[in-house]
N, C-alpha and C positions, 0 to 999 in steps of 0.2 A: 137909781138905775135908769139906764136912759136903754130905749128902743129905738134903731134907726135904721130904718130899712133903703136901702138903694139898690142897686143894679144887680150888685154880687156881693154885698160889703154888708156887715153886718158887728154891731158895737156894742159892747156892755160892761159896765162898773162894776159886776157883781166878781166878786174873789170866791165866794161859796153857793151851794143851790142847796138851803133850807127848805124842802119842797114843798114843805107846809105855810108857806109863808105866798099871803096873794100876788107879791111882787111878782116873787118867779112865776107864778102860774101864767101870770101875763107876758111874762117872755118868752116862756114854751108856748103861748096863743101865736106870739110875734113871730116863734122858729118853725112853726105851722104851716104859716102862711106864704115863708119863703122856700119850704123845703122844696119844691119840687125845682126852684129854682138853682138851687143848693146844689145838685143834682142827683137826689137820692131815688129819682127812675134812671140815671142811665149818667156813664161819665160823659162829660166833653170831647164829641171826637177831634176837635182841635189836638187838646191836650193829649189825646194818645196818639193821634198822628205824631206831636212834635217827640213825646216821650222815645217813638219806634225812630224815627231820621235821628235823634241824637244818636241814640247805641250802635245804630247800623251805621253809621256816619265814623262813631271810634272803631268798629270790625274792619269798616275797610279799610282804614289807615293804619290800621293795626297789620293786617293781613300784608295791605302791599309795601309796609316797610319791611316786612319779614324777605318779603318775597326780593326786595329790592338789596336790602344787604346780605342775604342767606344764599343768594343763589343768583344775583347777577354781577354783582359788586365782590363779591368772593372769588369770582373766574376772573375778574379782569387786573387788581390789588393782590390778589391774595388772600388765604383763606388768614392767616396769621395776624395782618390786621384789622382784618374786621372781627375776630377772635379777641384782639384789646381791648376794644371797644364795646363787647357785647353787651356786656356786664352792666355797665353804665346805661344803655341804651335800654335795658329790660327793665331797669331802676327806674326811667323815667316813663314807661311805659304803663309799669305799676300805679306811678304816681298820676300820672293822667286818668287812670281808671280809677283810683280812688276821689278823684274832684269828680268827676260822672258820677260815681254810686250816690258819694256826698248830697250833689244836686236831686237825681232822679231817685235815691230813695228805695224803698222796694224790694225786687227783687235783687238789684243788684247789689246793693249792701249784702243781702245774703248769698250773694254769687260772692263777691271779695270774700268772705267770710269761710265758704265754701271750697274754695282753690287754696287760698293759704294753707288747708291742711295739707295739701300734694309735697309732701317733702319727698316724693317719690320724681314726679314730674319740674317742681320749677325748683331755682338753685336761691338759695338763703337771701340774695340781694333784693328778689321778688318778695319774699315771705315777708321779710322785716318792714317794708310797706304795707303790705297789707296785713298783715297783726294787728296794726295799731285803727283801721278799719271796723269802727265801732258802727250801734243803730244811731249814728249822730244827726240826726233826724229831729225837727222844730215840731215840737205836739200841733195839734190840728186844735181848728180853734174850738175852746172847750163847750163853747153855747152849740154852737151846730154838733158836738157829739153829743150833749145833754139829750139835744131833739132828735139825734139819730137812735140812741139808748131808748127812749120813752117809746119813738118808734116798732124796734124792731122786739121789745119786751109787749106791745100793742096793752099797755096801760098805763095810767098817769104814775107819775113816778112818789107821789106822794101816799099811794097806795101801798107801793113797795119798798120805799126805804125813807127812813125819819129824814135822813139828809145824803145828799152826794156833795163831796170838794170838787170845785168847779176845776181847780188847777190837780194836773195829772203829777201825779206820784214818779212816774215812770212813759216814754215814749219810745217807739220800736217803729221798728218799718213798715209794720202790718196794723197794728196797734197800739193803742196806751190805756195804762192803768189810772183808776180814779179810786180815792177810799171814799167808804160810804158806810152808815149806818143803817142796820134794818130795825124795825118797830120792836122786837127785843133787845135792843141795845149792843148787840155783836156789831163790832167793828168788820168789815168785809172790804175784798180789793177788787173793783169792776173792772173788767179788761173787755174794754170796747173796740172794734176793728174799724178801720178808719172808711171812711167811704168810697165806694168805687174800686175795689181792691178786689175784686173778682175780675173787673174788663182790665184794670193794669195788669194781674199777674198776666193772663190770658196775651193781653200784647207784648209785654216785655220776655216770656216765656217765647213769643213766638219769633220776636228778635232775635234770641240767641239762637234761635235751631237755624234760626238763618244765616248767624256770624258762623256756627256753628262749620255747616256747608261748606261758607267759603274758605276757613278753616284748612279742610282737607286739603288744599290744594297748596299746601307747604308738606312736602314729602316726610321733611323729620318729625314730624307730629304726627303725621297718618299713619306711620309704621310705631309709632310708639305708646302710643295712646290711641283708644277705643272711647273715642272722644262722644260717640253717640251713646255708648250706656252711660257714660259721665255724665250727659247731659239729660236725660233719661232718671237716672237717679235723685239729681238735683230736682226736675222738676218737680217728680214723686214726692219728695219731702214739702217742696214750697207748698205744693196744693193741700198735703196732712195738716200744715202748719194755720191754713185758713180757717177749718174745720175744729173750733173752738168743742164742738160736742164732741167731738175726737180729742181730742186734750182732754177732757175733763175725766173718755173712759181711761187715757193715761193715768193721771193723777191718783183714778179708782183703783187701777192694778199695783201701780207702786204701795199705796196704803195700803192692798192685801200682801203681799209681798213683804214689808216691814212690820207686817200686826204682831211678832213674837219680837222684834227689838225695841224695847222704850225710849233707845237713845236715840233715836230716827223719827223726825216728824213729819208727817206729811199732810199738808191743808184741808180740809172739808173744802169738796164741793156741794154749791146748792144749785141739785138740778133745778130744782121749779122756777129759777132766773138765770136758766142757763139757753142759751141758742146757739145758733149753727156762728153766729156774729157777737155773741155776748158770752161773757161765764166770769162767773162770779166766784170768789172762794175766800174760804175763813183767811183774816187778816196775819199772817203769821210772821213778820217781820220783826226781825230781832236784830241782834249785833252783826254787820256781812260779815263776809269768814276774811276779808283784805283788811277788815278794823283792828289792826292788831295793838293799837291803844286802848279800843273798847275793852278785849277781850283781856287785856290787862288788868285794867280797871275796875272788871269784873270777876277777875280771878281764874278767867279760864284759861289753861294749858293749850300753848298752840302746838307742844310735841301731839299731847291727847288729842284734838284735833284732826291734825295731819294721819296720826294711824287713822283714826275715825272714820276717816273720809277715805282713807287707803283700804278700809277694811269694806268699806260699804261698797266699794264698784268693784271688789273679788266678789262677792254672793251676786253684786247685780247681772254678772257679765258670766262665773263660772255654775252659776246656781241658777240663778232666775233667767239665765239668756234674754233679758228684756232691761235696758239698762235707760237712762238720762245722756242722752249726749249732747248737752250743752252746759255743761256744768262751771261757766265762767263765772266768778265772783261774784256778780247781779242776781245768780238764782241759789246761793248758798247763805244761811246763816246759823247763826249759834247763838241756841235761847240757854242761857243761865240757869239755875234750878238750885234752891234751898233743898239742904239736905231733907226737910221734911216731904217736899213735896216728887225728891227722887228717891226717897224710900219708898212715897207713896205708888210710882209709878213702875219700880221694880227694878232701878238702874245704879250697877254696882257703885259702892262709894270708894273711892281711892286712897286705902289705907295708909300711903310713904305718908309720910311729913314735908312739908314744904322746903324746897331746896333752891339754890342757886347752880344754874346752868349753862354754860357758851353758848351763845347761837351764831355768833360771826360776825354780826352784824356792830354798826357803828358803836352801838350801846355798850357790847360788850358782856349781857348777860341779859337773862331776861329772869323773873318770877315763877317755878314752876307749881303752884296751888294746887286744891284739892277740888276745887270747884266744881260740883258735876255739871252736865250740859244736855243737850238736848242738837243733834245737827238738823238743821233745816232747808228741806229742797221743795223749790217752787219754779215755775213754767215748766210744764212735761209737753210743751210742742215736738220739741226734737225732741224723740226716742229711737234707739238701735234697737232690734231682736237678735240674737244667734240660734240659728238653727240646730237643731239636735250633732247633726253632723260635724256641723263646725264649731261647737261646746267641745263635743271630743276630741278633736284637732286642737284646742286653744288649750284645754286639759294636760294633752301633752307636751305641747308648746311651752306649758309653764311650768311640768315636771321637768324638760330637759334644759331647761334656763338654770333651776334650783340647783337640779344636778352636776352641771356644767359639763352636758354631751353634746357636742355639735353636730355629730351625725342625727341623734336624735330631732334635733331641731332643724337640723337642716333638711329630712324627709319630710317633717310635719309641714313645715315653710312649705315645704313642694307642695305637699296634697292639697294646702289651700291657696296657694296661687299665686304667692307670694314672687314667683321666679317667671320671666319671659320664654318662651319656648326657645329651647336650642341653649338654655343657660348652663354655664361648665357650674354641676352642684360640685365636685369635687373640690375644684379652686374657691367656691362659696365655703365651703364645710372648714376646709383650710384657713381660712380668714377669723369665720366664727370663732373655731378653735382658740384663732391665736391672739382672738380678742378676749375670751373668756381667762385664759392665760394671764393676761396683764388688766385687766380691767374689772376681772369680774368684783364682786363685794365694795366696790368702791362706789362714796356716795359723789355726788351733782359737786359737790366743791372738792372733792378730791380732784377731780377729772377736770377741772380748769384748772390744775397746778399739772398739769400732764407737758413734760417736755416736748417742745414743738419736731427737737428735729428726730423722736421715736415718732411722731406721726408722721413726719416726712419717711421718714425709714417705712413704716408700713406704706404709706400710699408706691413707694417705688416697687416693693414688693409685690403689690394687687394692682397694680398699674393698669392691667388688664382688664379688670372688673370696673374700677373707675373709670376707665374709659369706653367701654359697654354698657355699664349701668343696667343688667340685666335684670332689676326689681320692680314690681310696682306693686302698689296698696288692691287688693279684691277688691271693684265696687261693692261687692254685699257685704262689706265690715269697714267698709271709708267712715262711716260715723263710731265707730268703735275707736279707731286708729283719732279720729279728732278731737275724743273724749280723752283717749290716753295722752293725747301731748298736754292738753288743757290742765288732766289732775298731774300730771307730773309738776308740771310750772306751778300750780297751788301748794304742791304740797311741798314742793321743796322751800319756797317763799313761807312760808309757816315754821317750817324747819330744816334752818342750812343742811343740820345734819344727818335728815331723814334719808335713812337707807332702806331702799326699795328692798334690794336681794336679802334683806334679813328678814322684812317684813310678811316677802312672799314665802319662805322656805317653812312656815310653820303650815299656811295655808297648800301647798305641793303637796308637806308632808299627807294632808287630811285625805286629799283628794288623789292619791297615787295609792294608800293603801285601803282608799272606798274600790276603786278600781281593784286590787289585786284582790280583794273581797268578793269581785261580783263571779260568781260558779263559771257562768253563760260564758265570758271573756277567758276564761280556763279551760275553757270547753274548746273553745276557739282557737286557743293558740296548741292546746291538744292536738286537734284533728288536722291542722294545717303541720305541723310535725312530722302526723303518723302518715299525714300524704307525701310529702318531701321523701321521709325513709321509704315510703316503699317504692318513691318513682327513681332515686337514684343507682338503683344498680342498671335497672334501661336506659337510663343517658351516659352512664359510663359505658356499657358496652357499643352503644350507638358513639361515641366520643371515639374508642380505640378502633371502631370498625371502620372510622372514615380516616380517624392516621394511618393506618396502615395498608389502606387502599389509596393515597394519596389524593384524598378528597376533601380534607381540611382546609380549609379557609380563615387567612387571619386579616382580621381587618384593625388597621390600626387608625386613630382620628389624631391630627394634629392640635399641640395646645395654643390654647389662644394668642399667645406672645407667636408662635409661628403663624398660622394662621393669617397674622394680620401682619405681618412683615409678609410674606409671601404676597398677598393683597395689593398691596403699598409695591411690592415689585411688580407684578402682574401691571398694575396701574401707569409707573412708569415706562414702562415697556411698552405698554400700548399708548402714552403720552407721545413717547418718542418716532412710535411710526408713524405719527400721525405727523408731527413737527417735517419726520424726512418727507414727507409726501408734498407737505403744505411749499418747505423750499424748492424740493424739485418741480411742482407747478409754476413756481415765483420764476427761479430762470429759464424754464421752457420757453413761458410766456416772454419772457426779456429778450430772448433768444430770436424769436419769429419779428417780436415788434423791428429790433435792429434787420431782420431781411424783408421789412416793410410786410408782414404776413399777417397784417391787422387782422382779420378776421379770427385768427387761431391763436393770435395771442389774448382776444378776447375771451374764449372760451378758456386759454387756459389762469387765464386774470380771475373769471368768475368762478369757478374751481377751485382755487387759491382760494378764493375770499368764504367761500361754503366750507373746504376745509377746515379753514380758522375757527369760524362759526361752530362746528359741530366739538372741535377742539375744545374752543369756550363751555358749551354748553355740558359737556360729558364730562 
C-alpha cells in the first residue's frame, strides 16, 4: 500500500479495507489528515459556482430556442414548418440534457429520470432519450468514502465491522453501496452518501427554480403545466431521498406491511450504524429479476414471478396506500428456496408438474418448474403514499377498468384530476368506451400486432382530443404513475404473455364486493336516493312553472370540432383585416410620396410597418 498525499490527489493499492489489519489503520491515519482538505467542512464554492452557470447556461439556450422557433420563426416561415422539424429538434435537446446530467450527476440525473415519466406533457421522441438515462455516474474515490464512513459513524471502523470492500457494489448519484462484514459474520450493504451533497442539491435545486422562472415565459407551457408544483414535488423527493434515516423508516414500514406474506423479503435494517448519511442493511442480494438465465438455471418461473410482482403492487398501492416507486431492475430480486426451507417459511409449493411454455421470444419456449422463491425489494428511498381519498378513487378506477364501464372511469378520472378544466368528459368517455371495445383483455403483444390504419381510423375520429390533449398526470400520484409504467415494462419482459386485465379482475372482484360489504357506503347511497326522490317533484314543478311562463332558458355549448373551426375562422378574419389595413397604409403612403407629401407618407410608412408588426406578432 502506498500513501501519497498532495494537493487534492490522493493514491492507494489497496482493493479491500480488512480493518483489522495495521496497514489500513495507517491509511485512515493518512485520510485524517487530509480530510478537511478533502472538503468534508464545506464544498468548493468554485465547483458549485461552475455546477450553477453550466445548468443555467442549458435553461437559457434552452428557453430562447423555444422562444426563437415557437414564436418568432413560426410568424414569419410558417407555423407548418417549424412543426417538421419539431420533433427532431426536441430529440436533440433531450440529448443535450442527457450529456449535462451524465457530467454534473446529481440532481439532475434524477430530474432526467423524473420528466421521462410525463407521458402526459412530453411526446415519445423526448422519453426514449431519456429512458435510457441511467445513475451512470463514476463511484467516488473509495479511500475518501472509507474516511468519510469512519467519520460520520464517529468510530474506528474496525470496531464496527471485521471488513468493508473497498471497491463499491453499486454507485448512484447521491450514493454508493460497499459490502461489508460485521464481527458476527453477517454479510451487510453500507450505502454511503457522497460528500458535499447537501450544498449541491441545495444549488442545483436552486438552478432549476430559476430555469424554472424563465420557463414561464413560453406561453405553451404556462397554460399547460403547473410547472411550480412540478418542481416543488421533485424537490420534496430529492431532499426524502438524502435523509438515509428516512429510508430506513421506509424499509421498516414495508417489512411490517409484508410480515403475513413469506414470499416477500424485505432487508433488516441496523439502526445502531445507521445515520442521517450512512445506513446499513442485511445483505440480501440474490438473482436480479432481468437475470432470466439465472432464474432459469435456478428453476424459477418467470410467469410466477411476473404475477408475484403484479400481485405485490395491488396490496401496496390498493391496501397499504404506501407503495416502492422505483422499482427498476437494480432494486428487485429473487432468492431461490429448497422446498424444506419454504415449507419452513410457510410459502405455498406449486403442485402442476413441469411443463413447456411459449414465451415469444427468440428461444421459443422457456422451462416452467416448481421452484419456490422468495421476491426481493431493496432501496426504499423513492416511496409514493395514497391518501385515503384517492385509495377510494383508485378502488374504483380499477372496478370500472375490470368491468369495462367508461363512464365509470371516466367520473373517477375526473374526481382525481386526471382531465384539464373546460375538458369535453363526454367525447373522453366516447374514446374510453371505444377503446375498451377493441382492446380491452388483450396482452402487450397482442397490441403491437394492432393494424396501423384502425389507429389511424380512431385518431381521425378524436382528432379533437389529440389535438387538445386535455390530460395530465395529479402531481400527488406522479410516482404512482412512474411505478406503473416501470412494472408494466418488467413484467411484460418476464412474460410476453402476461395479461394484466386477467390478472386484475380476481383482485376488483375482492375489493368491489369488500365495498358493497361496507353498511356506511349503503347508508350513503340510501340517503342520497331518498333526497333525490323527495326533491324531484319541486324541480318538476319549478321546470314547468318556467315553460310555461316563458322563462326557460336553453343553453346549448358547441362541440369541439366546431368550436375550433369557428376559432380558426374568427382568426382568419381578423388576419385579413389587419392584412386590408396594412395595404391600405402601404398606398396611402405611396400616394402622398408621389405628391412630394413626405412628411405624411412617413407617417403613413410607419403605420404600415407597426401593422405588420403586430400582424406578426398575434
Amino acid at each position: 500500500m502506498s500513501c501519497v498525499i498532495g494537493r487534492d490527489v490522493t493514491h492507494y493499492t489497496v482493493q479491500a479495507w480488512p480493518v483489522s489489519a495495521p496497514s489500513i489503520n495507517i491509511a485512515l491515519t493518512c485520510m485524517k489528515k487530509i480530510a478537511p482538505s478533502a472538503g468534508f467542512h464545506g464544498a468548493d464554492p468554485r465547483m458549485l459556482r461552475s455546477r450553477a452557470w453550466r445548468a443555467l447556461w442549458f435553461g437559457a439556450t434552452m428557453i430562447i430556442g423555444l422562444i426563437w422557433w415557437e414564436l418568432l420563426l413560426a410568424r414569419i416561415i410558417g407555423p407548418a414548418r417549424v412543426e417538421r422539424g419539431r420533433m427532431a429538434r426536441m430529440a436533440m435537446l433531450a440529448r443535450r440534457f442527457r450529456v449535462m446530467a451524465v457530467r454534473l450527476g446529481g440532481v439532475w440525473i434524477k430530474l432526467g429520470q423524473y420528466i421521462s415519466t410525463r407521458v402526459d406533457i412530453l411526446p415519445q421522441e423526448v422519453l426514449i432519450e431519456l429512458n435510457d438515462l441511467q445513475d451512470a455516474v463514476p463511484p467516488e474515490d473509495s479511500h475518501r468514502m472509507m474516511a468519510l464512513l469512519e467519520t460520520e459513524l464517529g468510530k474506528p471502523l474496525s470496531t464496527l465491522f471485521e471488513e468493508v470492500d473497498a471497491e463499491p457494489v453499486a454507485a448512484a448519484s447521491f450514493g454508493q453501496a460497499h459490502l461489508a462484514t460485521l464481527p458476527t459474520g453477517q454479510r451487510v450493504v453500507v450505502k454511503v452518501q457522497r460528500p458535499y451533497m447537501d450544498e449541491i442539491v441545495d444549488v442545483d435545486l436552486h438552478s432549476l427554480r430559476v430555469v424554472g422562472r424563465w420557463a414561464l415565459l413560453y406561453r405553451p407551457l404556462r397554460e399547460r403545466v403547473n410547472l411550480f408544483l412540478l418542481i416543488k414535488e421533485f424537490a420534496d423527493g430529492v431532499l426524502a431521498e438524502l435523509d438515509y434515516e428516512q429510508e430506513a423508516s421506509n424499509a421498516e414500514r414495508f417489512a411490517t406491511n409484508f410480515a403475513r406474506d413469506p414470499a416477500v423479503r424485505i432487508p433488516q435494517v441496523y439502526r445502531n450504524l445507521s445515520t442521517r448519511r450512512v445506513l446499513v442493511l442485511e445483505n440480501v442480494e440474490e438473482i436480479k429479476i432481468t437475470d432470466y438465465d439465472g432464474l432459469s438455471s435456478a428453476g424459477v418461473s418467470r410467469v410466477a414471478v411476473a404475477r408475484k410482482l403484479f400481485q405485490t403492487y395491488l396490496q401496496q398501492i390498493f391496501i397499504d396506500g404506501f407503495f416502492h416507486a422505483d422499482p427498476h431492475p437494480g432494486n428487485l430480486f429473487v432468492q431461490p428456496l429448497d422446498l424444506e426451507r419454504a415449507l419452513a417459511l410457510g410459502i405455498e409449493i406449486p403442485q402442476t408438474p413441469t411443463s413447456t411454455r411459449k414465451t415469444g421470444d427468440a428461444e421459443g419456449s422457456e422451462r416452467v418448474p416448481n421452484t419456490p422463491f422468495r421476491l426481493v425489494y431493496v432501496d426504499f428511498g423513492m416511496v409514493g403514499t395514497v391518501s385515503p381519498a384517492y385509495m377510494k378513487e383508485l378502488k374504483e378506477f380499477i372496478i370500472a377498468t375490470s368491468l369495462k364501464d367508461a363512464r365509470r372511469l371516466t367520473a373517477a378520472a375526473q374526481r382525481m384530476g386526471f382531465f384539464l378544466p373546460g375538458a369535453d368528459t363526454r367525447r373522453i368517455e366516447q374514446a374510453i368506451g371505444l377503446l375498451f371495445d377493441r382492446f380491452w383483455g388483450m396482452t402487450v403483444s397482442d397490441l403491437t400486432d394492432v393494424d396501423f390504419g384502425e389507429m389511424y381510423s380512431f385518431a381521425l375520429q378524436f382528432r379533437d382530443l389529440l389535438s387538445s390533449l386535455p390530460f395530465q398526470i395529479p402531481q400527488n400520484i406522479l410516482y404512482l404513475g412512474r411505478a406503473v409504467n416501470i412494472l408494466s415494462g418488467m413484467s411484460t419482459a418476464l412474460d410476453p404473455q402476461f395479461n394484466a386485465w386477467k390478472e386484475m379482475q380476481p383482485f376488483a372482484r375482492g375489493i368491489a364486493g369488500a365495498g358493497a360489504s361496507n353498511v356506511q357506503d349503503v347508508l350513503n347511497e340510501a340517503i342520497k336516493l331518498a333526497r333525490l326522490t323527495v326533491q324531484l317533484p319541486t324541480q318538476l314543478d319549478a321546470f314547468f312553472s318556467q315553460a310555461l311562463n316563458g322563462q326557460l332558458e336553453l343553453r346549448a355549448q358547441l362541440s369541439q370540432p366546431s368550436a375550433t373551426d369557428l376559432h380558426r375562422l374568427e382568426s382568419s378574419v381578423s388576419r385579413l383585416g389587419t392584412a386590408v389595413v396594412f395595404a391600405a397604409l402601404l398606398v396611402c403612403g405611396t400616394l402622398l410620396l408621389i405628391n412630394s407629401l413626405t412628411l405624411g407618407a412617413a407617417v403613413c410608412y410607419a403605420m404600415a410597418i407597426l401593422t405588420f408588426v403586430r400582424m406578426i406578432i398575434r
